[in-house]
C-alpha positions in Angstrom: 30.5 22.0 5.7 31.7 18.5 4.9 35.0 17.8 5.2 37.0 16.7 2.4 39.3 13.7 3.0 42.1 12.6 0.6 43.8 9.4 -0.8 46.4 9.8 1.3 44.9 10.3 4.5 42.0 7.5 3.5 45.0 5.0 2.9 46.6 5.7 6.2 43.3 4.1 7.8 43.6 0.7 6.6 44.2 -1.9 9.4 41.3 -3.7 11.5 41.8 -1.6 14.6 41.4 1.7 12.5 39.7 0.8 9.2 38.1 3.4 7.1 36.6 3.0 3.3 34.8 4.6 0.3 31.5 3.7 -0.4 29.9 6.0 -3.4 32.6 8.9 -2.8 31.4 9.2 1.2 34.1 8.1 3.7 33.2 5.9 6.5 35.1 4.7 9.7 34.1 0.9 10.1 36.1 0.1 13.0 33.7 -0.5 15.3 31.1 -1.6 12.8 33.2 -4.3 11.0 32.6 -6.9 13.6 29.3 -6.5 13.7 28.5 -6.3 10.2 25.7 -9.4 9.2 27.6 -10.1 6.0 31.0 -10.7 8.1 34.3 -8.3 8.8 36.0 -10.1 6.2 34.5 -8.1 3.2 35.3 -5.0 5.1 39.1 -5.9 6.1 39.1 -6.7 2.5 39.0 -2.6 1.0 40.1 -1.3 4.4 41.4 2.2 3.2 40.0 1.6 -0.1 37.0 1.6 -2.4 34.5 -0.7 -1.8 31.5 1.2 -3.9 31.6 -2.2 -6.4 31.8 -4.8 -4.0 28.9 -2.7 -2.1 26.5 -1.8 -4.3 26.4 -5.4 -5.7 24.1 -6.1 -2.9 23.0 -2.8 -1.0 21.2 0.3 -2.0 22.8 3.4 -1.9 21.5 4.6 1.4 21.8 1.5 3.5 25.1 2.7 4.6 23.6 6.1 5.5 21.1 4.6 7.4 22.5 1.7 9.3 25.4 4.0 10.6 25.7 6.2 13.5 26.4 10.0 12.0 29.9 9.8 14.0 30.7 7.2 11.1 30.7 8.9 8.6 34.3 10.8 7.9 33.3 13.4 4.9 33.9 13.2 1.0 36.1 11.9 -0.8 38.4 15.0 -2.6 38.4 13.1 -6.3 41.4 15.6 -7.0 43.6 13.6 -4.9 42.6 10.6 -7.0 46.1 9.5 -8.5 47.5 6.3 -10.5 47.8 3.8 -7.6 44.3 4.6 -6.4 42.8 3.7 -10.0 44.7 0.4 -10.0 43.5 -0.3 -6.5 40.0 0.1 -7.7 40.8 -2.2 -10.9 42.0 -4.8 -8.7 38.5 -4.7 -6.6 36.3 -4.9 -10.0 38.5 -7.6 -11.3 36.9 -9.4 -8.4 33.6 -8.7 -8.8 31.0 -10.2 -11.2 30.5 -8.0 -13.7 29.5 -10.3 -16.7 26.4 -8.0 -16.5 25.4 -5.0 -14.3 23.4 -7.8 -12.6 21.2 -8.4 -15.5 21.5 -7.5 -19.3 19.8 -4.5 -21.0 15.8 -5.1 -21.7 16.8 -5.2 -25.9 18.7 -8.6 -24.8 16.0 -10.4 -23.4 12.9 -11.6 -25.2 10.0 -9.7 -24.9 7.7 -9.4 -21.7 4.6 -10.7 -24.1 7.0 -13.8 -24.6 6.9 -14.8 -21.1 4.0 -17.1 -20.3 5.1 -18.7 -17.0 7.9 -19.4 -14.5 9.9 -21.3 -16.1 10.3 -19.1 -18.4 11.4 -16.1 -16.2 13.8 -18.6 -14.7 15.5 -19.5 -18.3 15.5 -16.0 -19.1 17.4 -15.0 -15.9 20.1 -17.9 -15.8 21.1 -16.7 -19.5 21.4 -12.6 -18.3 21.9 -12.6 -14.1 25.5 -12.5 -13.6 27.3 -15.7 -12.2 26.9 -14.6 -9.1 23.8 -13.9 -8.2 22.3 -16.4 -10.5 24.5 -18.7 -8.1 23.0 -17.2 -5.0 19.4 -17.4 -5.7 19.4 -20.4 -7.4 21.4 -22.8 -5.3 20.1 -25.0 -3.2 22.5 -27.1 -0.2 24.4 -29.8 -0.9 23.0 -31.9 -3.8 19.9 -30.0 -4.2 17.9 -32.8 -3.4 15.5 -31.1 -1.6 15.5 -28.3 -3.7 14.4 -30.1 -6.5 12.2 -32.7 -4.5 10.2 -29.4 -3.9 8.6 -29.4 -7.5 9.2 -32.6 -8.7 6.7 -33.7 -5.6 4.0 -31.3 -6.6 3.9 -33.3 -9.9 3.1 -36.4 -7.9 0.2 -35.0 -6.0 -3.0 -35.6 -8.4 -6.2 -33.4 -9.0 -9.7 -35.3 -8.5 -11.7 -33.1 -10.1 -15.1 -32.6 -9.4 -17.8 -31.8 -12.3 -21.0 -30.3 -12.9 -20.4 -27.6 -9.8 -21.6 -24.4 -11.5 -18.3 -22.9 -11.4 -19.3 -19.8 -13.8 -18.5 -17.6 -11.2 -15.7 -18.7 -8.7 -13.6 -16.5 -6.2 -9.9 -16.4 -6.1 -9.7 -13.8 -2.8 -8.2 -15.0 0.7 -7.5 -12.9 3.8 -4.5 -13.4 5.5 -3.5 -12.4 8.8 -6.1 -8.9 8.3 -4.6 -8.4 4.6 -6.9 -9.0 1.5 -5.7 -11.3 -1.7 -6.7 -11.3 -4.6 -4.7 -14.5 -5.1 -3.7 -17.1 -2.1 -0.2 -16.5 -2.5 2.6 -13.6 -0.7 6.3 -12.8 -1.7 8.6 -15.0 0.7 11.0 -13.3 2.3 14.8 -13.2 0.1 17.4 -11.8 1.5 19.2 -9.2 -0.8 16.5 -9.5 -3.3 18.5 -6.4 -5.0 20.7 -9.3 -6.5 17.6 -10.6 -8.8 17.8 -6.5 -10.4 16.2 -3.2 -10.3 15.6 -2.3 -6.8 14.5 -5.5 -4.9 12.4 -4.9 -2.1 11.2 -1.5 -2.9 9.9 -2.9 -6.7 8.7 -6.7 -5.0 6.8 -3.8 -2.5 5.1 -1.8 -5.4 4.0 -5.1 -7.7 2.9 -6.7 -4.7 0.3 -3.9 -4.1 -0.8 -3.8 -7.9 -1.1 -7.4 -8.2 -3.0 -7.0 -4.9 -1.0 -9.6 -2.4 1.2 -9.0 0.1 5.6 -8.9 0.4 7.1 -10.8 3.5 10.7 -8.7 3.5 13.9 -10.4 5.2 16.0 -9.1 7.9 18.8 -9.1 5.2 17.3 -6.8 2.8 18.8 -4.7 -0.1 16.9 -1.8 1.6 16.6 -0.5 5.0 13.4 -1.6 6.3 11.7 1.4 6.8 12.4 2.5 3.3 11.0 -0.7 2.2 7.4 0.4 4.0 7.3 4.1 3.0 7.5 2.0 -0.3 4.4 -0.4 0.7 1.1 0.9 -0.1 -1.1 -0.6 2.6 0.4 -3.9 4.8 3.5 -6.0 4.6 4.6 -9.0 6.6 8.3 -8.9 8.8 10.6 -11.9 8.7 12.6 -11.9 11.5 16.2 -13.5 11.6 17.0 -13.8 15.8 20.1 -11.9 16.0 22.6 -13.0 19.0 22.2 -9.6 20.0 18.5 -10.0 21.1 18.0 -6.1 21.9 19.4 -5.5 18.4 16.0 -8.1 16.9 14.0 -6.0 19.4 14.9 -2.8 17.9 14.3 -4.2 14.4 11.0 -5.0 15.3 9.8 -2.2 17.4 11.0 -0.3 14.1 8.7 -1.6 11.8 5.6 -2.5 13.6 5.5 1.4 14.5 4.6 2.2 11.2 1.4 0.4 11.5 1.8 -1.8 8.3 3.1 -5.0 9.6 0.2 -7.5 10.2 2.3 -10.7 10.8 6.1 -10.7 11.7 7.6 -14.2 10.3 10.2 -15.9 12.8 12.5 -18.3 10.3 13.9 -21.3 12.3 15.0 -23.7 9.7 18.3 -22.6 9.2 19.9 -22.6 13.1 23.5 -22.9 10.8 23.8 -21.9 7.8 23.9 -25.0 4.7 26.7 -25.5 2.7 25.9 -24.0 -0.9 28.1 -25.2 -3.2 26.5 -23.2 -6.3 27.3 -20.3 -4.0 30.6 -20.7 -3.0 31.7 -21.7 -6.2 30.8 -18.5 -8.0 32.3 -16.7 -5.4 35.7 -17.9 -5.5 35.9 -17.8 -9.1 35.0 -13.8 -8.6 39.1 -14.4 -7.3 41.2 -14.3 -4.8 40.6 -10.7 -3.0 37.1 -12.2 -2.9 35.7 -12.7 1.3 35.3 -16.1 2.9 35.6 -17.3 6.2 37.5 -20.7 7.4 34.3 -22.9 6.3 34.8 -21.5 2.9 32.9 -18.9 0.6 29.7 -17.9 -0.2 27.4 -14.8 -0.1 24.9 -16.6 2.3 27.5 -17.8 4.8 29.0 -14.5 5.2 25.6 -13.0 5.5 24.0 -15.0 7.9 27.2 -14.4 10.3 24.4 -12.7 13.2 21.6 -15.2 13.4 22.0 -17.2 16.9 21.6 -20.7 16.9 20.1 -21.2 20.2 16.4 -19.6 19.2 13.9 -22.5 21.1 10.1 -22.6 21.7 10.8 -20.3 24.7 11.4 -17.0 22.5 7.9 -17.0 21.5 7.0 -15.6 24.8 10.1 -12.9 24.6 8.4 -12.6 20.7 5.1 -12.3 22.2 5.8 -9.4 24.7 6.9 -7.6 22.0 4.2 -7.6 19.5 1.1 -8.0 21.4 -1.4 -8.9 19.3 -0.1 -8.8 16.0 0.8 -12.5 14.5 3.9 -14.5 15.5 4.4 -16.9 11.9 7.2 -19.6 12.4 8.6 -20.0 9.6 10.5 -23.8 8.9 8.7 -26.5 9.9 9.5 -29.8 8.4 7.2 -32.1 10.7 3.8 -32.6 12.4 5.1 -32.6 15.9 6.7 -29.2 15.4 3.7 -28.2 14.0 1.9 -28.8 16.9 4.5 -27.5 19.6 3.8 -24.5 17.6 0.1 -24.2 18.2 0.8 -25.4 21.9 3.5 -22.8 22.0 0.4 -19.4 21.0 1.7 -19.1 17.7 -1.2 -18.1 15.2 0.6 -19.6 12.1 3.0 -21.5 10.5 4.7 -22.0 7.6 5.9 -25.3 6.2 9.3 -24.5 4.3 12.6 -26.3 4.3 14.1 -22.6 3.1 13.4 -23.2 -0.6 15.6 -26.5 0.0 18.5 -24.6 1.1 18.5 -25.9 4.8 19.4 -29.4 5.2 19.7 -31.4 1.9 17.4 -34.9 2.0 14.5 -32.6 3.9 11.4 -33.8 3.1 9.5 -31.8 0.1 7.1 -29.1 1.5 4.6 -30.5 0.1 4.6 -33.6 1.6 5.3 -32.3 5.2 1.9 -30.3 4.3 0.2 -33.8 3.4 1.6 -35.1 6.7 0.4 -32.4 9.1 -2.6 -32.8 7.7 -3.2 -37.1 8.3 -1.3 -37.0 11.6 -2.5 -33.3 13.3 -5.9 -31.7 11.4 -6.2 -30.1 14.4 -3.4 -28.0 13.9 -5.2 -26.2 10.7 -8.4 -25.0 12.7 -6.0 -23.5 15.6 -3.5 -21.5 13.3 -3.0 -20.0 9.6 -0.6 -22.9 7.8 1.4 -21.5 5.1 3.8 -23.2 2.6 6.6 -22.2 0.0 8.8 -24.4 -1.8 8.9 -25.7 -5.5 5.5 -23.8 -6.6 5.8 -22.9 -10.1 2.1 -23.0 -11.3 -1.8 -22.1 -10.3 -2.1 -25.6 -10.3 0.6 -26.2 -7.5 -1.1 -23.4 -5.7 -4.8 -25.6 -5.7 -2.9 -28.8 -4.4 -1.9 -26.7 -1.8 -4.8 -25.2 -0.5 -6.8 -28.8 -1.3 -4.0 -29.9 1.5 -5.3 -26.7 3.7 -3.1 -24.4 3.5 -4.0 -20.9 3.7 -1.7 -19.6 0.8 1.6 -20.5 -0.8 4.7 -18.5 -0.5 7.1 -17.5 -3.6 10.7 -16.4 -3.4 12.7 -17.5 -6.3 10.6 -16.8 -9.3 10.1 -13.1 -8.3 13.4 -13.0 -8.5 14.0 -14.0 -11.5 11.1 -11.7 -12.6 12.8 -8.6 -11.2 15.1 -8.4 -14.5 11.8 -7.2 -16.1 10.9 -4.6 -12.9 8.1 -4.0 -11.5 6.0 -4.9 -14.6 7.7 -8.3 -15.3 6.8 -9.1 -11.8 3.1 -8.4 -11.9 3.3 -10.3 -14.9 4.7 -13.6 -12.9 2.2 -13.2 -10.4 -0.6 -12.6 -12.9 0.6 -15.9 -15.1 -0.4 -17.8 -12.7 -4.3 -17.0 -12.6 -4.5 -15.8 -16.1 -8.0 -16.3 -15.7 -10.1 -16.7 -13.1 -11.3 -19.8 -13.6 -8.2 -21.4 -14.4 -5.1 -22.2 -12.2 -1.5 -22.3 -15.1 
């Protein structure tokens, strides 16, 4: 029988060497876990002997917690009779510091219609006026200045179409086959970290429009979901991308995981953010969520605390460790920003890469995806009959997609503007996907 545990006794476990909290009327000791945790111990230390069910579910899904945790974690129920005054003020003083302008995004009767959409852009206005500060702030920020970030798309419009006529294109084919998986489109979900924080359910709706659509997700190390749950969620084949954690046998665990459920035909190592960028957008929403809010001594921001885990010392040399855990199935790096790196990473086995300067939230003055892609291609053509070469950053249209692959890459990578599509659920994100070939012999 679970035990029933009381205010009283919850309260009296509220220091960092014996810290115990509320999440969704289950206790849990953290003690242990708190320094470990990848989105730092701060946000723990924060409702030790508290209720952090707000702060949590922000971010997580319900059964995260359950599953992350050894059972010895877990303490027993909360008794809601023991509930008094002081407790409901405590909890006050928690929501009072989170975002709550909106349960992360507005009710469907607030937002235009789905016929209304037509492209991107417009899933992107729609979600800066109905996302909460917050996570509108932590998707859409870039580093710094944002150059980069905004260098991504405003590049694309530089690269010009020479189109060719009189080519009997009555019957054209939009298909590619990626790393084993069929597309019906050359494009894949990049990988987003807490992709619950664009609505709905994240990962497990990104997994079930990305099947209907007929493409493929890439989920994060850092997901809203636990990654298992994410697959029983995927119909046929997902990709992995793979954060090195410091604790290496903690990566090889993650992996071994997933790839025994037979669905992941590529695992995705990122490698452009060795430190984590200073976000600005980011931080700022989160110190105006107030002063009970978590930050560390380099200041605040959902991505800094988050990232807390990934070691900075990951080098050419962890391929081979990479290698002699996956066998045969595809090592992706994912990050690179110049030729040369592209061709250490053919030298180095890998069987693809993809060019990505994190969606410009890596170092700020990075050159634009696209034009490391037009690079590799004039310094090391080589490089694109050894390995699949993938891109993300800045694609908006069908049109941005054709430069790309005119460039030779294999398909293009979108993060972002799923995420803004997630207010709408599953549907709203087919219908992103699907605005970009419309037809199938145009590119919007």
């Amino acid at each position: 029988m679970t035990k029933k545990v009381s205010v009283a006794e919850i309260r009296q476990h509220g220091t960092e060497d014996d810290l115990w909290i509320v999440v969704n009327g289950e206790v849990y000791d953290m003690t242990e876990f708190a320094p470990e945790h990848p989105g730092g111990e701060e946000i723990i230390h924060q409702h030790a002997g508290r209720d952090a069910s707000t702060s949590y579910n922000e971010i997580h899904s319900p059964s995260l917690i359950k599953k992350s945790l050894p059972t010895t974690c877990h303490i027993g129920t909360l008794d809601t009779t023991t509930i008094d005054v002081a407790w409901k003020d405590q909890e006050k003083d928690a929501n009072s510091n989170v975002d709550t302008t909106v349960d992360t995004i507005s009710e469907p009767k607030s937002k235009p219609d789905l016929s209304e959409i037509i492209n991107l852009h417009d899933f992107e206005r729609v979600a800066e006026k109905f996302l909460a500060t917050k996570p509108w702030a932590v998707i859409h920020t870039g580093s710094n200045d944002n150059i980069t970030r905004d260098a991504n798309n405003t590049f694309l419009n530089r690269i010009w179409l020479r189109p060719e006529i009189m080519r009997k294109v009555g019957q054209i084919n939009t298909r590619q086959t990626l790393f084993g998986c069929d597309l019906s489109f050359p494009i894949y979900i990049s990988p987003t970290g807490g992709s619950k924080l664009g609505g709905g359910e994240g990962e497990i709706t990104l997994a079930r429009a990305a099947a209907k659509a007929g493409i493929v997700q890439c989920f994060a190390t850092p997901s809203s979901y636990p990654h298992l749950e994410i697959l029983e969620a995927t119909e046929k084949h997902a990709f992995f991308q793979l954060y090195v954690n410091k604790d290496r046998s903690k990566s090889e665990a993650a992996i071994r995981d997933a790839i025994a459920t037979g669905k992941i035909k590529a695992l995705f190592v990122t490698v452009d953010v060795p430190v984590i960028s200073k976000r600005e957008e980011d931080e700022r929403a989160s110190s105006s969520s107030g002063p009970g809010q978590a930050r560390d001594k380099k200041g605040a921001g959902f991505a800094r605390l988050a990232s807390s885990f990934i070691d900075p010392n990951v080098c050419w040399d962890d391929i081979k460790w990479l290698r002699s855990i996956l066998g045969d199935i595809p090592i992706v790096v994912k990050g690179i920003q110049r030729a040369s790196d592209a061709q250490m990473a053919l030298a180095a086995g890998c069987d693809g890469i993809v060019i990505s300067n994190h969606g410009g939230r890596a170092a700020d003055g990075a050159a634009p995806a696209i034009l490391t892609l037009l690079e590799v291609n004039r310094i090391c053509p080589e490089v694109f009959k050894g390995m699949k070469v993938l891109i993300d950053g800045g694609f908006r249209r069908g049109s941005d997609v054709v430069k790309a692959i005119c460039l030779g890459a294999s398909a293009v990578g979108f993060g972002r503007p799923l995420l803004y599509s997630l207010g709408y659920g599953q549907e709203g994100v087919e219908h992103a996907i699907n605005s970009m070939f419309p037809h199938p012999d145009t590119s919007n």
